[in-house]
N, C-alpha and C positions, 0 to 999 in steps of 0.2 A: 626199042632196042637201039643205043649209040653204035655206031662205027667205032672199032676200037683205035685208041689214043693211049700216047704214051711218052710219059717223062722218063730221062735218066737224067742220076748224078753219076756223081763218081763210083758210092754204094749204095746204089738206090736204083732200083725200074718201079714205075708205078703206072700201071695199062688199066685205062677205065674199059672195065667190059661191057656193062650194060648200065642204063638210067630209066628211074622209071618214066613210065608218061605223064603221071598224076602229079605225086609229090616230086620233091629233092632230094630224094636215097640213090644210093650209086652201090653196084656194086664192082669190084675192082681186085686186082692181084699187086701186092706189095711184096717185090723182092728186094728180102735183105741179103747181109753176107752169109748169114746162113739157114737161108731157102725161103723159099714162095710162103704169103702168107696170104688168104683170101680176105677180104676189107667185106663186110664190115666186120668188125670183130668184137669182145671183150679178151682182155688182158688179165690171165690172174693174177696178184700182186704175192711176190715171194720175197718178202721184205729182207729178209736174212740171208739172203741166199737158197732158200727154199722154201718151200709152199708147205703151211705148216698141215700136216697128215698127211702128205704124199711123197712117195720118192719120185725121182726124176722121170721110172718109165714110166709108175703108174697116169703121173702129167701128161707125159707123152704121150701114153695111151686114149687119153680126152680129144686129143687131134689137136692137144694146144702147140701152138708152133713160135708162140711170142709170149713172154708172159714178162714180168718187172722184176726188178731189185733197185733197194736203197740205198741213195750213194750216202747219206748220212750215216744208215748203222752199220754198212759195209765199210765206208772210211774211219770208224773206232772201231772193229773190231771184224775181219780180222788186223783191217788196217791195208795201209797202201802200201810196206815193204812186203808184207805177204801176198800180198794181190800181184805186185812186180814178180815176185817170186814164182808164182805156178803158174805165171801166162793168163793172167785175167779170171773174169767169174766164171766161165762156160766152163773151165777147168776146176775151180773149185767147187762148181756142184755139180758136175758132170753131167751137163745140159749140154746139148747137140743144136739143138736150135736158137731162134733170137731172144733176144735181152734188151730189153729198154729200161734205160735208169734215169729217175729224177734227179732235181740238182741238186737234193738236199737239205734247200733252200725252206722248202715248208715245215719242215719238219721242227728247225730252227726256231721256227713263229710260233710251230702248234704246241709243239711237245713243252719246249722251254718256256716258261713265263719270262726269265730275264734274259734276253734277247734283245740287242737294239741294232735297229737298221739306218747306216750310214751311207755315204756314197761308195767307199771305200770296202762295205761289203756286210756280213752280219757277223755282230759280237755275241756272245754268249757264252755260259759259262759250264761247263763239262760236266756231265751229270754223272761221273763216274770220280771226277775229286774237285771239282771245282773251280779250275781254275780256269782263266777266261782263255778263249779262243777267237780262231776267226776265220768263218768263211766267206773267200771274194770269188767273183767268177772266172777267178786264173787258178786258184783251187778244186772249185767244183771241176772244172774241166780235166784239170790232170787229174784227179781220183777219177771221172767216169773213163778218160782214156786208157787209168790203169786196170781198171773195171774189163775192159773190151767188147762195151754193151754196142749191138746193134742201130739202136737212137738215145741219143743224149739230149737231154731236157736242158735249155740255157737257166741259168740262175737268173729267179725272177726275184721281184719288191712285192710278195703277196701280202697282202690284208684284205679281212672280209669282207663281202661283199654289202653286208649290209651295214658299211662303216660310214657315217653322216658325214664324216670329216672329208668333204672335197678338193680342198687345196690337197689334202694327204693322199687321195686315192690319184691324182694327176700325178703326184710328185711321183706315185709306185709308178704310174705307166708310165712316164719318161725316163725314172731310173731305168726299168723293164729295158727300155729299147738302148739306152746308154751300155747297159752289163750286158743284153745279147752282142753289141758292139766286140766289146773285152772277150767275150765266150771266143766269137770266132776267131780273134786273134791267139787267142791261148789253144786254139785247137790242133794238137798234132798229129791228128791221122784220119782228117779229111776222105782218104783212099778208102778205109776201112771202116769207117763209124761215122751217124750222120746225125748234125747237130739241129734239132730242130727250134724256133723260136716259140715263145709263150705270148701270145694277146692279152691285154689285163686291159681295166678300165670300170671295173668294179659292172654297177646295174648301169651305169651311162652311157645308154646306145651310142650317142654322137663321140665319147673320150673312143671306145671300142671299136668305131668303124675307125678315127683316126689312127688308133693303136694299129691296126689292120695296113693301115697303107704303110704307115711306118713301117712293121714288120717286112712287107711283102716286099719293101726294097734294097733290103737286106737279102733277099733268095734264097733264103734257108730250103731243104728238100723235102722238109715235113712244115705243118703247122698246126698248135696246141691253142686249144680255148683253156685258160685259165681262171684261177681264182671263183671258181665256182661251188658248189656243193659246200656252202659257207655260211649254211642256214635262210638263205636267202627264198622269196618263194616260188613256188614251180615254177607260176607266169613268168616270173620274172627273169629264172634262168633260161625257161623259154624264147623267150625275147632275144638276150643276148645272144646265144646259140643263131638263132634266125637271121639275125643283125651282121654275124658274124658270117656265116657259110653264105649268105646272098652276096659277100666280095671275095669269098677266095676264088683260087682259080682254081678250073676243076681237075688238073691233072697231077695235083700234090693231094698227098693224106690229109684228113684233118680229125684230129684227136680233143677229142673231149674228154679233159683231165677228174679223173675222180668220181665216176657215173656209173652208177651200179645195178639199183633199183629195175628190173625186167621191164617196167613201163616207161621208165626215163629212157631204157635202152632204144624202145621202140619209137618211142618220139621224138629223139635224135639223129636217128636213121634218117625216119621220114623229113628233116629238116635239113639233114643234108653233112653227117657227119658220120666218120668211118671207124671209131677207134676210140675206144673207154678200158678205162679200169678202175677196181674197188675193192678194197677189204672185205666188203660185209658178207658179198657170197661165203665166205670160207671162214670168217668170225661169227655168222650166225649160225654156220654147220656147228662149233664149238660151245653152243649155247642150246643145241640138240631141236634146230629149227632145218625144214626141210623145204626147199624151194620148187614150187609145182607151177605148172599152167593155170593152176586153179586159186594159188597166193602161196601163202606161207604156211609150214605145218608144224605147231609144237609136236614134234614125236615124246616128247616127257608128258603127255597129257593121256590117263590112264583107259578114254576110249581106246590106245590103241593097242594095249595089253593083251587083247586077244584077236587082231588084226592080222593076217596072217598072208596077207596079199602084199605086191611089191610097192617098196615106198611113192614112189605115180608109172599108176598102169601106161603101159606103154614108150617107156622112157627106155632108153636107148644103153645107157648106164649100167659099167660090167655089176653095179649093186641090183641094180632092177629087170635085169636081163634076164628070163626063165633060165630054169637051170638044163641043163642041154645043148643050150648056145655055147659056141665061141667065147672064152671069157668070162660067162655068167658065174656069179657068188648068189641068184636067189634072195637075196635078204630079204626080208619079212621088215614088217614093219613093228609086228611085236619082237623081231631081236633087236632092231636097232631103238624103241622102245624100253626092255629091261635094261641096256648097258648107258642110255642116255646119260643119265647121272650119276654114272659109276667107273664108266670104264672109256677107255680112251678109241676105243674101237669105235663107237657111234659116232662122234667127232669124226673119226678118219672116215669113217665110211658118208656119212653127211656133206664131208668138204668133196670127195669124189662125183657126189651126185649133183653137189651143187654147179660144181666147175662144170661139170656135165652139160646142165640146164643150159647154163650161164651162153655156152661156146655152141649149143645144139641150136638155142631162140637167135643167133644172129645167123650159124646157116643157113635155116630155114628162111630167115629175113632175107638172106641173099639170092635164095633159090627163088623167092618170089619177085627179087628186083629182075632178075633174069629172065624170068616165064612173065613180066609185066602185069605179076598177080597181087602187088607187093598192099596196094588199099584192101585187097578180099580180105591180105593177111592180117594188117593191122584191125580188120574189123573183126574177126576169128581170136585173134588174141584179147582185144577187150570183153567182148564178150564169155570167153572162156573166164578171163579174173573177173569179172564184173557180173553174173545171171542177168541182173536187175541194174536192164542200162539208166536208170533215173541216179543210181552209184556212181555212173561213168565220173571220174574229178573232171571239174570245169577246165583247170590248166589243160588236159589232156585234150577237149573237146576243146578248145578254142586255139590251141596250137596246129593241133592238125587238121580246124577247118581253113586256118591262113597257108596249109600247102594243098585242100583241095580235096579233101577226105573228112566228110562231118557224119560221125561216130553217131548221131542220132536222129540220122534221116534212114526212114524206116522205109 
């Protein structure tokens, strides 16, 4: 157990409260401007302004206290004079707690084929009539300051990771650290919203630890692993994760951008990183997949037709919750089953249970950093997705024997 320690900004407290003994997991309280958020976390991504199958309590209801919006489809639509207009996103989707928005920056690369990245910022052409635009990081900033998100992502130079081209992956990490420059210049409410910077460097441990010092002297009040989840392989995201959190300093956040996968979440903990988000929990609920301790579940698959028990026993989730409790809907698995491919209810009920999991497996990861039980847990969780540990993936077992916990010592 640490002594507890603790950073402020201006909107920011960050008190480590406990560390394990073994690994590099932390667990910690992040106060934003609106309210405590326990680290480690997953973030669910509400692209649109909203988290799609859920309303705002039913979210709130999950105990999520932070979850994303996109400053790219929020800056075309509703757009930034509507956004000026009702007082930021928390007001247009009647969200009480934080908001973290990206730069928009990726979206740019991913979504748009014709895209070209300048120093001057990213071109591209408007997929709603064509015509060319352009976002710099004096941009991105004023839409997320119109935004009124909690943490704002700096406008990064991202390409994938697994791009050969190394003059081009340098040239992203030095732009990277050039436009978080401009970010913090363009940033007008310091007091209220805090701007955190993005590490890039692709798979090259030695560009990454540079990117690392660069950032760190800059002082931003969070810090983001990017460029990742970019097809790249486990090990290798692995690595840089590892490469990374072995220099920051331990009393800032550290977010790892775009990590979804329940096993990725665990071996990022254990490495030493507090803060993920992902589409797929809540795009594979919409594809009528159900996410367990035990992996994934197609509920559209006709075992479970007559299945009549909650979608995972013992799941906490007002879907899985006996009927009697507090909250509880009961669902069966053959209701959510007959509507999988019909009806929009299985989808919402699916993303409920997902986001569920999702924010349940980092509590629990937390409560074990705290009880210093945090290796029983990781070995409780493999074991649970895995029966037949000769399964265990190597990336998994050779990440977390480099913090001190090897998955197949019997």
């Amino acid at each position: 157990m640490a002594s507890q320690k603790i950073f402020t900004s201006p909107a920011l407290k960050f008190e480590l409260v406990a560390q394990c003994s073994t690994t590099r997991a932390r667990a910690s309280i992040l106060t934003l401007p609106h309210g405590a958020v326990n680290l480690p976390i997953f973030m669910p991504v509400a692209t649109q302004a909203s988290l799609k199958g859920l309303t705002p309590e039913q979210l709130e209801a999950t105990n999520c206290r932070l979850c994303l919006n996109n400053t790219y489809h929020l800056g075309l639509k509703p757009g930034q004079e509507v956004l000026d207009a009702v007082g930021g996103a928390h007001k247009l989707q009647g969200w009480n707690h934080n908001i973290l928005t990206d730069s928009g920056g990726f979206q740019m690369v991913s979504l748009l084929k014709l895209a070209n990245v300048t120093e001057e910022g990213v071109r591209f052409l408007s997929p709603h009539d064509g015509s060319p635009m352009l976002l710099t990081p004096e941009h991105s900033i004023s839409l997320q300051n119109s935004i009124g998100s909690d943490i704002m992502m700096q406008l990064d130079d991202v390409i994938v990771t697994t791009c050969p081209d190394k003059a081009r992956m340098r040239e992203a990490m030095e732009r990277s650290v050039r436009w978080l420059d401009r970010c913090i210049a363009a940033h007008r409410k310091p007091e209220s919203q805090n701007l955190f910077c993005i590490i890039q460097g692709g798979l090259d441990l030695d560009m990454r630890r540079e990117c690392v010092r660069q950032m760190l002297a800059r002082d931003t009040p969070g810090i983001a692993i990017g460029g990742l989840s970019g097809g790249e392989a486990k090990d290798d995201f692995c690595k840089v994760v590892a490469a990374c959190t072995e220099l920051l300093p331990d009393l800032k956040p550290r977010y790892v951008m775009g990590i979804g996968y329940p096993e990725d979440l665990v071996v990022s903990v254990a490495l030493g990183a507090d803060m993920f988000d992902c589409v797929w929990p809540t795009r594979t609920a919409r594809f009528g997949n159900a996410i367990t301790k035990h992996g994934v579940l197609n509920m559209k698959r006709e075992v479970y037709a007559t299945d009549f028990g909650p979608i995972e026993d013992g799941c906490g989730c007002p879907c899985c919750r006996p009927v009697g409790q507090e909250g509880a809907m009961g669902i069966t698995r053959a209701f959510v089953h007959h509507n999988a491919a019909k009806e929009t209810v299985a989808a919402h009920l699916l993303t409920l249970h997902n986001v569920w999991y999702q924010l349940d497996l980092m509590r629990r990861a937390r409560e074990a950093i705290i009880a210093d039980t945090f290796p029983a847990f990781v070995r409780e969780f493999f074991a649970n997705l895995y029966p037949d540990s000769s399964k265990y993936p190597s990336w998994a077992v050779d990440a977390l024997r480099g913090v001190g916990i090897d998955l197949l010592d019997t």
